[in-house]
C-alpha positions as CSV (number, residue, x, y, z in Angstrom):
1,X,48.0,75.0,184.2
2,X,51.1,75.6,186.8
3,X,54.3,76.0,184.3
4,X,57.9,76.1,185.7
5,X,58.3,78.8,183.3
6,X,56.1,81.5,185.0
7,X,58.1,80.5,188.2
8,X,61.3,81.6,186.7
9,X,62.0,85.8,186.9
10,X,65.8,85.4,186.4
11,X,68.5,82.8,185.6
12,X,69.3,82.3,189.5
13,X,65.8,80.6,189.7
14,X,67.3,77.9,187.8
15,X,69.7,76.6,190.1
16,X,66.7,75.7,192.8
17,X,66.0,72.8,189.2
18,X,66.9,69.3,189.3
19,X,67.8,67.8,185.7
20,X,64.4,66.6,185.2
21,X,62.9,70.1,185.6
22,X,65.5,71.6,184.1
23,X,64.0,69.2,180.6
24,X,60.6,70.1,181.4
25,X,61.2,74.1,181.5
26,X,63.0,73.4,178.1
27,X,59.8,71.6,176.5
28,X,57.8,74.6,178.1
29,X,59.9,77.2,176.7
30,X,59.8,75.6,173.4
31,X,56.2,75.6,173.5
32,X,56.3,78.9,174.1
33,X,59.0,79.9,171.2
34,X,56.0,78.1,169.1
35,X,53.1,80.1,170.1
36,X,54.8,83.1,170.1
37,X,56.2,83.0,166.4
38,X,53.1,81.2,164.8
39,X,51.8,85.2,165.4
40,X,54.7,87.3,164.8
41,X,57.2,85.6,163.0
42,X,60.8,85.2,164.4
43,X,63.7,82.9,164.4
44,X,62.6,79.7,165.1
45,X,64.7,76.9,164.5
46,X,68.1,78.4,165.7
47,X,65.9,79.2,169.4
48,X,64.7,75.7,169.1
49,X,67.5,74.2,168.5
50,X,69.8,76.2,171.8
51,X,66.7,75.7,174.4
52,X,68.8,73.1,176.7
53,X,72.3,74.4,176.5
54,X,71.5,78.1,177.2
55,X,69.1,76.4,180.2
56,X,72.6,74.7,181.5
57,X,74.9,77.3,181.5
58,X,72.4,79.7,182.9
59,X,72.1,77.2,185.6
60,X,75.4,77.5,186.4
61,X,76.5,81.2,185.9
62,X,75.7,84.2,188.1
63,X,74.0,86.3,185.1
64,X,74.6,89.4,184.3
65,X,78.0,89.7,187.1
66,X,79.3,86.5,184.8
67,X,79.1,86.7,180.9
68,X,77.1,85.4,178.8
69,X,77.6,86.2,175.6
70,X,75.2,85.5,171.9
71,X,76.6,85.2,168.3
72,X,74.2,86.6,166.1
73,X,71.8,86.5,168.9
74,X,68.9,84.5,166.4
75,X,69.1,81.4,169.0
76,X,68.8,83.3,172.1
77,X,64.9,83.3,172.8
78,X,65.3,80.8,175.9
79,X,67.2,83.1,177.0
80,X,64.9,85.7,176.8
81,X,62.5,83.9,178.6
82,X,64.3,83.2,181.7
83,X,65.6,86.9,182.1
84,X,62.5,88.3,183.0
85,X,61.2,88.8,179.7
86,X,58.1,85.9,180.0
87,X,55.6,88.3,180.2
88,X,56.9,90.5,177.3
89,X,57.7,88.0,175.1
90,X,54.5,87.8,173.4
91,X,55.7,91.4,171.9
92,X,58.2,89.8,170.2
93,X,59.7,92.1,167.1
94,X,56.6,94.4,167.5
95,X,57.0,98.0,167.5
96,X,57.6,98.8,171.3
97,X,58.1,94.6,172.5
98,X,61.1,93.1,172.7
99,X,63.9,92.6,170.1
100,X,64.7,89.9,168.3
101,X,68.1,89.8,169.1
102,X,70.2,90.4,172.7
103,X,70.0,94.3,173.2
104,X,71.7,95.7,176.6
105,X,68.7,98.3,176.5
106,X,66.0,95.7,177.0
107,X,67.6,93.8,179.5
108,X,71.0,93.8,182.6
109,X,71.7,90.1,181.1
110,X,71.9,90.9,177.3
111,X,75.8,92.0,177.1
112,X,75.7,93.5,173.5
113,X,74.1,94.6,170.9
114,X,74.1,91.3,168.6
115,X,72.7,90.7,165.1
116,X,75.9,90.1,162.9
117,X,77.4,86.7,162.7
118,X,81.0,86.0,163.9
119,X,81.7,89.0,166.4
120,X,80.9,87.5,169.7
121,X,84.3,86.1,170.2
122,X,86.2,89.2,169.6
123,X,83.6,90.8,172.6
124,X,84.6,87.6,174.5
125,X,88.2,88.4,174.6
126,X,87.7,91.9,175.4
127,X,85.7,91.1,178.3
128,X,88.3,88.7,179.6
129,X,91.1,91.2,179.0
130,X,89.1,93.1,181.0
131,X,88.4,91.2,183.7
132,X,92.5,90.6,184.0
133,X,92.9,94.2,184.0
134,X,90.3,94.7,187.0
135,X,91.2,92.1,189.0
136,X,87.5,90.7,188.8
137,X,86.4,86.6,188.7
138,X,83.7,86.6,186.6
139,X,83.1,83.8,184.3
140,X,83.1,84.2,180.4
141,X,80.7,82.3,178.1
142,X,79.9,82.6,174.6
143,X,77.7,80.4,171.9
144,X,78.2,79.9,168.7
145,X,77.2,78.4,165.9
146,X,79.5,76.4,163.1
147,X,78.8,78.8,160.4
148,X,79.9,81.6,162.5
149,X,82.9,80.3,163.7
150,X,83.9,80.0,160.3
151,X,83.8,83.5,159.5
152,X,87.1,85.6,159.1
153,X,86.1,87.6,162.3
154,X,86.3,84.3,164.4
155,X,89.6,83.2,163.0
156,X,91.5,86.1,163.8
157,X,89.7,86.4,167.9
158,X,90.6,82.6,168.1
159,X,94.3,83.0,167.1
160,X,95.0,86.1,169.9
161,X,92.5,84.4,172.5
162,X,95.1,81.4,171.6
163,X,97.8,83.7,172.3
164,X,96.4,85.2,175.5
165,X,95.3,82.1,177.1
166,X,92.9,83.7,179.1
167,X,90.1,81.7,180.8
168,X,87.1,81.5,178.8
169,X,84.2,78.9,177.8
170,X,83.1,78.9,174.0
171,X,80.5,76.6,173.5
172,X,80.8,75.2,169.8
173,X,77.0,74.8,168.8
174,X,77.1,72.4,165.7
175,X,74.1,72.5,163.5
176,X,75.2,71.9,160.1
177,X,73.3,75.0,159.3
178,X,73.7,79.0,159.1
179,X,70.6,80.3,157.3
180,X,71.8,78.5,154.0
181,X,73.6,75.3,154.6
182,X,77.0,75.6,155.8
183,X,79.6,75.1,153.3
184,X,83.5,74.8,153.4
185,X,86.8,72.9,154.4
186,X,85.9,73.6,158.3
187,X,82.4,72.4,158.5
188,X,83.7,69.1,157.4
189,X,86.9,69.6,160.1
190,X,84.1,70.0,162.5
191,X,82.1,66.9,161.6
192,X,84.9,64.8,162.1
193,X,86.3,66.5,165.3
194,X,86.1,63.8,168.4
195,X,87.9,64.3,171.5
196,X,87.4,62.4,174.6
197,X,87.6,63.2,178.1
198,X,90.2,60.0,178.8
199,X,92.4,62.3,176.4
200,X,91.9,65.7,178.9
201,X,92.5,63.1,182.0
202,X,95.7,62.0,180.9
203,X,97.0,65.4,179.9
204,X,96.1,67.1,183.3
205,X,97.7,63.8,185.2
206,X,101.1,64.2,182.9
207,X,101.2,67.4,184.2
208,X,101.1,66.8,187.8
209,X,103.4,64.0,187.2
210,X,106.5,67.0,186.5
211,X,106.1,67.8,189.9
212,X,108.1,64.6,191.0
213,X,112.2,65.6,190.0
214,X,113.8,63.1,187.6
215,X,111.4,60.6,187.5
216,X,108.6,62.7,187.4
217,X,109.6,64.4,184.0
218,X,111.0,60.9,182.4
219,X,107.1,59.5,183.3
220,X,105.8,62.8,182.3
221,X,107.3,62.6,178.7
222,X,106.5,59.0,178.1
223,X,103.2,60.0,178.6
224,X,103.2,63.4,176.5
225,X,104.9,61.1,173.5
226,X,102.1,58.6,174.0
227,X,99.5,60.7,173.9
228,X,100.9,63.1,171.2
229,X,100.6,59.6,169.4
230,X,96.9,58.6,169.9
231,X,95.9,62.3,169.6
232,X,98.0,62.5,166.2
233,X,96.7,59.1,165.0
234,X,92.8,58.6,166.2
235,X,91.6,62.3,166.5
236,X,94.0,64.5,164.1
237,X,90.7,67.1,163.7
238,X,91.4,69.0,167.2
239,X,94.8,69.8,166.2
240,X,94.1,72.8,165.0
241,X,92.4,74.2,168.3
242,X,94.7,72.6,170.4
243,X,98.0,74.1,168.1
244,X,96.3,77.8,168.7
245,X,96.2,77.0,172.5
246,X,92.8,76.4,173.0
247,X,91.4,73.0,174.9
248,X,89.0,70.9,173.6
249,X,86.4,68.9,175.1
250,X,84.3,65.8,173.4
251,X,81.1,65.8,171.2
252,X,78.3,66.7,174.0
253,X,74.7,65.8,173.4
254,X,73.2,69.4,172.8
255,X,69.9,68.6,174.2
256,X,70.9,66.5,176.7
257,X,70.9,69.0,180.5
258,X,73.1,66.7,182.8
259,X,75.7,66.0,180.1
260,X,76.2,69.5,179.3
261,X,76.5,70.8,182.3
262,X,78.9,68.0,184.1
263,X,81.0,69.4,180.4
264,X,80.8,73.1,181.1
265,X,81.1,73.1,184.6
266,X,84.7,71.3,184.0
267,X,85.5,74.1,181.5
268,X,84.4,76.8,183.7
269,X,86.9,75.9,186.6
270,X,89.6,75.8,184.8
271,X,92.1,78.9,184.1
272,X,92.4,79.0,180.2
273,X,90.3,79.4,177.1
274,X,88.1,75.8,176.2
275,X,86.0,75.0,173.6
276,X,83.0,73.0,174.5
277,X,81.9,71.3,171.3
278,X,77.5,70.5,171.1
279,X,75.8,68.9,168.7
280,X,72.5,70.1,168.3
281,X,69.5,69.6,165.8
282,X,67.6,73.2,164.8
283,X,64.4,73.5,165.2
284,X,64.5,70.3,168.2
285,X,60.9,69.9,169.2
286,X,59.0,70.8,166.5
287,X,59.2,68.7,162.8
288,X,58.2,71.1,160.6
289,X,60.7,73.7,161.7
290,X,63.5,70.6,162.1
291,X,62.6,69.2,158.4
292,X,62.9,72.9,157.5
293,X,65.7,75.0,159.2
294,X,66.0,77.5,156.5
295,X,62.7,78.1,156.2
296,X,62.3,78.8,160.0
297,X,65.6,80.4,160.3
298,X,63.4,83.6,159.9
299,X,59.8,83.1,158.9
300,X,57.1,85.1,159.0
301,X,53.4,84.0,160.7
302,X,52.7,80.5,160.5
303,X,49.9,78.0,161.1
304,X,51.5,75.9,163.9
305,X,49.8,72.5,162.8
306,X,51.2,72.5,159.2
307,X,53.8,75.0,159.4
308,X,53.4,76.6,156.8
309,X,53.5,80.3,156.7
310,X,50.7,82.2,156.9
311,X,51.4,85.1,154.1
312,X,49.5,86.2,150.8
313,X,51.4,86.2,146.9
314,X,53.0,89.1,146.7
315,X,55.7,89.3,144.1
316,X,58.8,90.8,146.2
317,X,61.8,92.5,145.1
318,X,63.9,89.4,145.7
319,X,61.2,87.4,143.6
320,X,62.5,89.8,140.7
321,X,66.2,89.7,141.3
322,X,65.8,86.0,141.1
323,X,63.9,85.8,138.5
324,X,66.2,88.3,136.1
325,X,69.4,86.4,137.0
326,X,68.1,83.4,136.0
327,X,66.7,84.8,132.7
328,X,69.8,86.6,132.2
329,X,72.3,83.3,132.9
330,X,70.4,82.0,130.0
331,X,72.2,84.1,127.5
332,X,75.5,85.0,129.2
333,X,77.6,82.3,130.4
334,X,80.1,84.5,131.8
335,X,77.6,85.5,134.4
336,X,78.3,83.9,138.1
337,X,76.2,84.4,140.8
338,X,77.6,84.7,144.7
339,X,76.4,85.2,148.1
340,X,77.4,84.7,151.7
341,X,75.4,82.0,152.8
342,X,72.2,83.5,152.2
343,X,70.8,81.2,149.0
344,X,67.3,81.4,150.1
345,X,66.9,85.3,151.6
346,X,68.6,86.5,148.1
347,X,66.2,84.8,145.7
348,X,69.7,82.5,144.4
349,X,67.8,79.3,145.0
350,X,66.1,79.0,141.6
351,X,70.0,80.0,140.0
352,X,71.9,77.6,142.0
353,X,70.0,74.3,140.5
354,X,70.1,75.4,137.1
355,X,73.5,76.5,136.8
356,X,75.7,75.0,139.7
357,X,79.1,75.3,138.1
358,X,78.1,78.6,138.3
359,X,77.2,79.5,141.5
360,X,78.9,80.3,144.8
361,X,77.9,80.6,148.3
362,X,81.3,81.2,150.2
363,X,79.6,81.2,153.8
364,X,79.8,84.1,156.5
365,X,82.9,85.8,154.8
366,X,81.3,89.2,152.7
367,X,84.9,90.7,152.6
368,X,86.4,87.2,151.1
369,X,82.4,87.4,148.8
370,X,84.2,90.8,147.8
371,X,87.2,90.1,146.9
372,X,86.8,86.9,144.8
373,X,84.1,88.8,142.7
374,X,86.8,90.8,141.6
375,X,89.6,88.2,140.7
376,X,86.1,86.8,138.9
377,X,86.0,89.8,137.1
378,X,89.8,90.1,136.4
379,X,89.3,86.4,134.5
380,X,86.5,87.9,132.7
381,X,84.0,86.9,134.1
382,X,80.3,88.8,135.3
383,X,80.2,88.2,138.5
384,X,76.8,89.2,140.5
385,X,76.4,89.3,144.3
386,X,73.9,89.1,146.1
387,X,73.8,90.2,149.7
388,X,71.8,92.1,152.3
389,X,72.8,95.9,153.1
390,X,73.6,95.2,156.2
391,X,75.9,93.0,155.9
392,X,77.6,94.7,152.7
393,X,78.7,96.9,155.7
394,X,81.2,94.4,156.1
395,X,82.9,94.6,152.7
396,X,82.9,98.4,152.0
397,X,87.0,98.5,151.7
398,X,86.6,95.5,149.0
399,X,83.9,97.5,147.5
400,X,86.1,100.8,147.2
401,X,89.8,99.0,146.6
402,X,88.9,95.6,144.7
403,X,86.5,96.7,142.5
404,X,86.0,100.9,142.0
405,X,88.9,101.1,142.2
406,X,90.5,99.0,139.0
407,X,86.9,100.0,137.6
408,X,85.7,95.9,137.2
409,X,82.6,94.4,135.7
410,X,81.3,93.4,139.2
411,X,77.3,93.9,140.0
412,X,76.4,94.2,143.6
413,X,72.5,93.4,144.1
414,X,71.7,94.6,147.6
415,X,68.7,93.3,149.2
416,X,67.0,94.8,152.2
417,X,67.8,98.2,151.4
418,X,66.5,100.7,153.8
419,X,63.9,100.0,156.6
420,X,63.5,95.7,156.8
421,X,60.9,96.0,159.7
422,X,60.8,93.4,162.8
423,X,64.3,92.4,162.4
424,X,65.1,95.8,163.8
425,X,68.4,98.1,164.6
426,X,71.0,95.5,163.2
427,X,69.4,94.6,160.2
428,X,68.6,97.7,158.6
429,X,70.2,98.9,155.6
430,X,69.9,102.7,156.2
431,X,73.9,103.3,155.3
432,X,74.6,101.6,151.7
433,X,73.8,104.8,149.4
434,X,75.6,107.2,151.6
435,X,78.4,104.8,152.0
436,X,78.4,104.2,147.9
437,X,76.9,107.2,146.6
438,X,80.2,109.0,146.3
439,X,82.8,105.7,145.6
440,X,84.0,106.7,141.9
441,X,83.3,104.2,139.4
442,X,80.6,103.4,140.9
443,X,76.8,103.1,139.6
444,X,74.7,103.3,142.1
445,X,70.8,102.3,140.9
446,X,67.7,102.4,143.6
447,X,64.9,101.0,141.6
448,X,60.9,101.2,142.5
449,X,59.2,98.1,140.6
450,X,59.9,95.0,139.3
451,X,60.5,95.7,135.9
452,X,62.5,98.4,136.5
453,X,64.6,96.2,138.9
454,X,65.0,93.4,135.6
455,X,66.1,96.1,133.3
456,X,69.1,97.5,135.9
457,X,70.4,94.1,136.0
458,X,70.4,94.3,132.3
459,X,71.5,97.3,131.9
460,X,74.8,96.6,134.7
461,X,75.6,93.4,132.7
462,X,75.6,94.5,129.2
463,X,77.1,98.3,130.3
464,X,79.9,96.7,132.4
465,X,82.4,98.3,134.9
466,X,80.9,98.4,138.8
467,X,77.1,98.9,139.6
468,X,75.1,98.7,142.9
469,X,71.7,97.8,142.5
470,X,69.8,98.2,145.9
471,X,66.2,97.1,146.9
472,X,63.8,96.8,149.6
473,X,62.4,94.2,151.5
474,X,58.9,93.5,150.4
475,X,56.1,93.7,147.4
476,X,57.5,95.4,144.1
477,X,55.5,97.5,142.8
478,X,54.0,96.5,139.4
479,X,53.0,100.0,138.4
480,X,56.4,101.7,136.1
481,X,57.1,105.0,137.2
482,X,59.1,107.1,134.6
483,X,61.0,110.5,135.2
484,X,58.0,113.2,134.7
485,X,59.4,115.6,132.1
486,X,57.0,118.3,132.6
487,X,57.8,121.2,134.6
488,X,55.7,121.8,137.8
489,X,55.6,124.3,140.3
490,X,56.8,121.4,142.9
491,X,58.9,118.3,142.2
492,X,59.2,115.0,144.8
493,X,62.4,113.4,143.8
494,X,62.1,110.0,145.3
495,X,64.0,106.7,145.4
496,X,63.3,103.6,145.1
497,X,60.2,102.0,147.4
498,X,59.8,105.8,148.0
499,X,58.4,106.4,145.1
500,X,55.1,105.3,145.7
501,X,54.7,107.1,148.8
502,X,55.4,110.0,146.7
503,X,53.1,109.3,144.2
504,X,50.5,108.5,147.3
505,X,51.3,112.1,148.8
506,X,51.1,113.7,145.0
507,X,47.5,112.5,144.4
508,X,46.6,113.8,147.8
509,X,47.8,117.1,146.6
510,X,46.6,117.1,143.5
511,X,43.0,117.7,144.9
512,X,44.0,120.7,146.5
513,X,44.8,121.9,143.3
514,X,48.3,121.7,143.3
515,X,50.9,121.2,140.7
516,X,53.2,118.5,141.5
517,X,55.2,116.2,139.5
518,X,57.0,113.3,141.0
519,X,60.2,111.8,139.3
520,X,61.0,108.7,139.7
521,X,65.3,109.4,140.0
522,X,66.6,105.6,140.2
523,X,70.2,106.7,139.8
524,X,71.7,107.1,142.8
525,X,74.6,107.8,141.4
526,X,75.7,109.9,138.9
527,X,72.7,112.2,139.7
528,X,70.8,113.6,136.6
529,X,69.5,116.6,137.5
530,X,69.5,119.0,134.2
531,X,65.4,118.7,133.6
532,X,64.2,119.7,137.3
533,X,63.8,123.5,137.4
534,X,60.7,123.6,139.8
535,X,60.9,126.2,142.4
536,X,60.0,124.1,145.2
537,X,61.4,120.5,145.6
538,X,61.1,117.5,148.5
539,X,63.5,114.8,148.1
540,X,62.8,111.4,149.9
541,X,65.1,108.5,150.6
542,X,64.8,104.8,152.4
543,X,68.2,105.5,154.2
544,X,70.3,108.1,156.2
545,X,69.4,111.6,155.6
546,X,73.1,112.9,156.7
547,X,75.3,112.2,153.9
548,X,72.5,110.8,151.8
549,X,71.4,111.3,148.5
550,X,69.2,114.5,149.1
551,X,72.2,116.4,150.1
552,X,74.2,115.5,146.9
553,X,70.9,117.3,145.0
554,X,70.4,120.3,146.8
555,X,74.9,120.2,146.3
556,X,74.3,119.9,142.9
557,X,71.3,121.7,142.5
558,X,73.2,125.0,143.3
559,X,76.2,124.2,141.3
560,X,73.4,124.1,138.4
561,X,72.2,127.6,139.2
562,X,69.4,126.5,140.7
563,X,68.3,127.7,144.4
564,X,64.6,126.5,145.1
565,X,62.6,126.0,148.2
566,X,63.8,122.8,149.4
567,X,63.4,119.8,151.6
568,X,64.9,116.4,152.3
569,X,62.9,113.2,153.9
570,X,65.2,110.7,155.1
571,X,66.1,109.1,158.4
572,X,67.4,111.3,161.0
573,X,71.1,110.7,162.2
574,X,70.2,107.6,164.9
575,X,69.3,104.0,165.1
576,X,65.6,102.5,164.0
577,X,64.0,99.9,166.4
578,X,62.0,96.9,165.0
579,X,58.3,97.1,163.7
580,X,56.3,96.6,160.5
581,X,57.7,98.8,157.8
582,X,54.4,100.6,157.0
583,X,55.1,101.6,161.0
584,X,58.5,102.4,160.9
585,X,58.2,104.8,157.8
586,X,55.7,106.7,159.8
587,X,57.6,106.7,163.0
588,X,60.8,108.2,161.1
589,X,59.0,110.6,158.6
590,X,58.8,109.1,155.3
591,X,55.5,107.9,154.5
592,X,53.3,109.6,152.4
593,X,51.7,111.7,155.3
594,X,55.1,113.5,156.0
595,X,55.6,114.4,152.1
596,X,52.5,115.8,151.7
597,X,53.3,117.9,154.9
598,X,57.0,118.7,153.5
599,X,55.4,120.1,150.3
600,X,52.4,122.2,151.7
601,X,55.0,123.6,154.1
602,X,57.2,124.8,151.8
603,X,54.7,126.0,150.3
């Protein structure tokens, strides 16, 4: 079979397309997106849903000399495709393919590093500041979604790109969806925004009409009142664009190629910033990813027939976080959980439709997440959020001023601690416990099983003041690891899912006749170290090894008295690529292999 897809080895083979080729490539590549993911996984209904507006502005763009930039970068696998990445793409979040996300490192037409919703604006105006600077003409283009345009980050780009007026095309992709449903006073702004292109005519003709003396500016502010009336009384919704300075063009069929590009080719010839607003459906082309955004916003293997995913019952982390909220709402009213617009990746679906009047989901905002917690907890309330590690990255000035800092009951459950496998170098939460481990106030908890995981939720609620409770991606543990109270010639102190490569490397030891105890440390922080006196020790830790938690023991262990032959697992001081876990612990040194090593080199 002769595709148009293996035809294309870089965006300027679009341009040789008609319209109608142009919307068979799309149907390919979406075939394609399907195949690929059904094996590995991967973000499927945002790349679905983008297939035909990334294929127009491609088509019109000199990619990389003009700019194209990705939110997020979740919705860019068509782009992928046609950047010379066909071939590859079947490696797709495998350890040594492609990314997931845009990464300049793979690829000339990938501008940044993406993976964190709500930045790409900011890196628009930058670019186009640049461009001023340099005395260059190359166009600016940027996608994003409605949930990410809503974030805080956006706001504050769009009011200075307002300001600065300089030319750039962000194309508004309107999905009603982020991972969660989008929620908040502007999605519904957004539904209701129409503006037509009889409205942009009239505007540019007004203007040309001042050119003509006295009778040029009476005709040109008859006009301005008359339109200032129709825009103020039929479409009221693009005021708020239009008062920061930014023009606006009408609702554009998001999978329809001519329409879109007849829209964006207008925006790109003209000389200030214009927001191209699409209407899109994720997941467009395939139903069950369509009836089911948030399931294929990132979904593992699945059968492409049913579509339903293709992965065994193993009781996760976020299984056990959701179900101990739940069991604990049932005896403490006061308790109300949050998250940033991740219901479904934090286990908070099960809470949500028992206790709705007590649940929040504030969208992409993690520093506004923050900070109502603590006025929450100010009321007297138990606030718990949940939210990934990376993105609590976000929030870590809310973390230290709004709540340490006045010392208030808030609980912070933070899911994909550590290594979180194919979503790769912007997803993973290596930086939480060195970022938190020395915050005052602050309990810091890493637990290794499930029950373990119930009872630190327990413990944080009934104990009050601020705890962090952070967990791994993946199967907890059913086994209950206590803190060995023998002495032994060598300790492993390990954390969290650490602690069962420990034990893995301890029984592997043991039958060369060594004496080794593991403890099991769970607090992060305040350390307990008073009952380890063994002479040799390994410490291991899911996160960043400079600044991490080893070095606050071997710290502490010397202001105890205590000088022993020691070593610390952890990740080395760079960025992890994408892979399986099991992988990526073995590529940076934490597995159970590299303990046993640690301990019979120290010995």
């Amino acid at each position: 079979m002769n595709r148009i897809l293996d035809k294309i080895d870089s965006p300027q083979d679009l341009s040789q397309l008609d319209n109608s080729e142009l919307q068979i490539l799309a149907d390919e590549i979406r075939e394609e997106i399907i195949t690929t993911t059904s094996k590995v996984g991967g973000h499927v209904s945002a790349s679905l849903g983008t297939v035909e507006t990334i294929l127009a502005v491609h088509s019109l763009i000199n990619s990389p000399y003009d700019k194209f930039i990705f939110d997020v970068g979740h919705q860019s696998y068509a782009h992928k495709l046609i950047t010379g990445r066909n071939k590859s793409f079947k490696t797709l979040r495998q350890l040594g393919g492609i990314s997931g996300f845009t990464k300049p490192s793979e690829s000339e037409h990938d501008i940044h590093y993406s993976g964190h919703a709500s930045d790409s604006l900011s890196i628009a105006l930058g670019l186009a500041k640049a461009k001023k600077l340099n005395g260059t003409d190359e166009k600016i283009v940027t996608l994003i979604g409605d949930a990410s345009i809503a974030g805080g980050m956006s706001f504050e780009a769009l009011n200075q790109i307002g300001q600065e007026k300089l030319p750039m095309v962000i194309i508004l992709n309107e999905n009603n969806m982020s991972i969660s449903p989008n929620v908040g006073g502007f999605t519904n702004h957004l539904k209701s925004m129409r503006v037509s292109y009889g409205y942009n005519e009239a505007r540019r003709a007004a203007i040309q009409l001042k050119k003509y003396g006295k009778i040029g500016n009476f005709a040109y502010n008859a006009v301005h009142l008359a339109k200032e009336s129709v825009k103020n009384a039929v479409m009221p919704d693009m005021l708020m664009f239009e008062k920061l300075g930014i023009l606006c063009s009408q609702i554009v069929d998001g999978h329809d190629i001519g329409e879109l590009k007849r829209t964006v080719s207008i925006a790109l010839d003209l000389d200030k910033p214009v927001l191209v607003h699409v209407v899109t459906q994720k997941g467009a082309g395939y139903a069950p990813a369509a009836d089911d955004p948030e399931l294929f916003h990132g979904i593992g293997p699945y059968s492409i027939k049913t579509g339903r995913p293709k992965k065994s019952n193993t009781y996760t982390f976020t299984q056990a976080f959701s179900d101990a909220i739940v069991d604990e709402a049932k005896h403490n009213k006061d308790i109300v959980a949050m998250t940033a617009a991740m219901v479904g990746g934090t286990g908070l679906k099960d809470f949500a439709a028992k206790y709705q009047d007590r649940f929040i989901d504030c969208g992409i905002a993690e520093e506004h997440l923050l900070g109502m917690a603590s006025g929450l907890a100010v009321a007297g309330k138990k606030p718990v959020v949940a939210i990934y590690s990376a993105f609590l990255q976000r929030a870590i000035d809310q973390v230290i001023t709004n709540i340490a800092l006045p010392n208030l009951d808030v609980i912070i459950c933070v899911d994909r601690a550590g290594l979180v496998g194919v979503d790769g170098v912007s997803h993973h939460g290596l930086f939480d416990m060195a970022n938190l481990k020395n915050i005052p106030n602050l309990t810091v908890i890493a637990p290794s099983n499930a029950q373990d995981l119930k009872e630190s939720l327990h413990e944080a609620i009934e104990h009050g003041g601020p705890y962090v409770i952070r967990y791994p991606k993946g199967e907890a543990p059913k086994n209950k690891y206590k803190l060995d109270k023998k002495s032994h010639d060598v300790s492993i102190l390990a954390f969290g899912d650490c602690v069962a490569d420990a034990v893995a490397a301890q029984k592997k030891l043991k039958k060369k006749s060594l004496d080794v105890g593991v403890c099991d440390m769970k607090y992060v922080s305040p350390l307990d170290l008073k009952k380890i006196k063994s002479k040799v020790i390994v410490t291991v830790e899911n996160g960043i090894l400079q600044g991490g938690v080893g070095e606050s023991i071997l710290c502490e262990l010397y202001s105890l008295g205590c000088k022993p032959k020691f070593k610390s697992l952890g990740i080395d001081n760079k960025f992890v690529s994408h892979g399986q876990i099991d992988e990526l612990k073995e590529l940076v040194g934490i597995d159970s292999k590299v303990i046993e090593e640690a301990v019979l080199s120290l010995l």
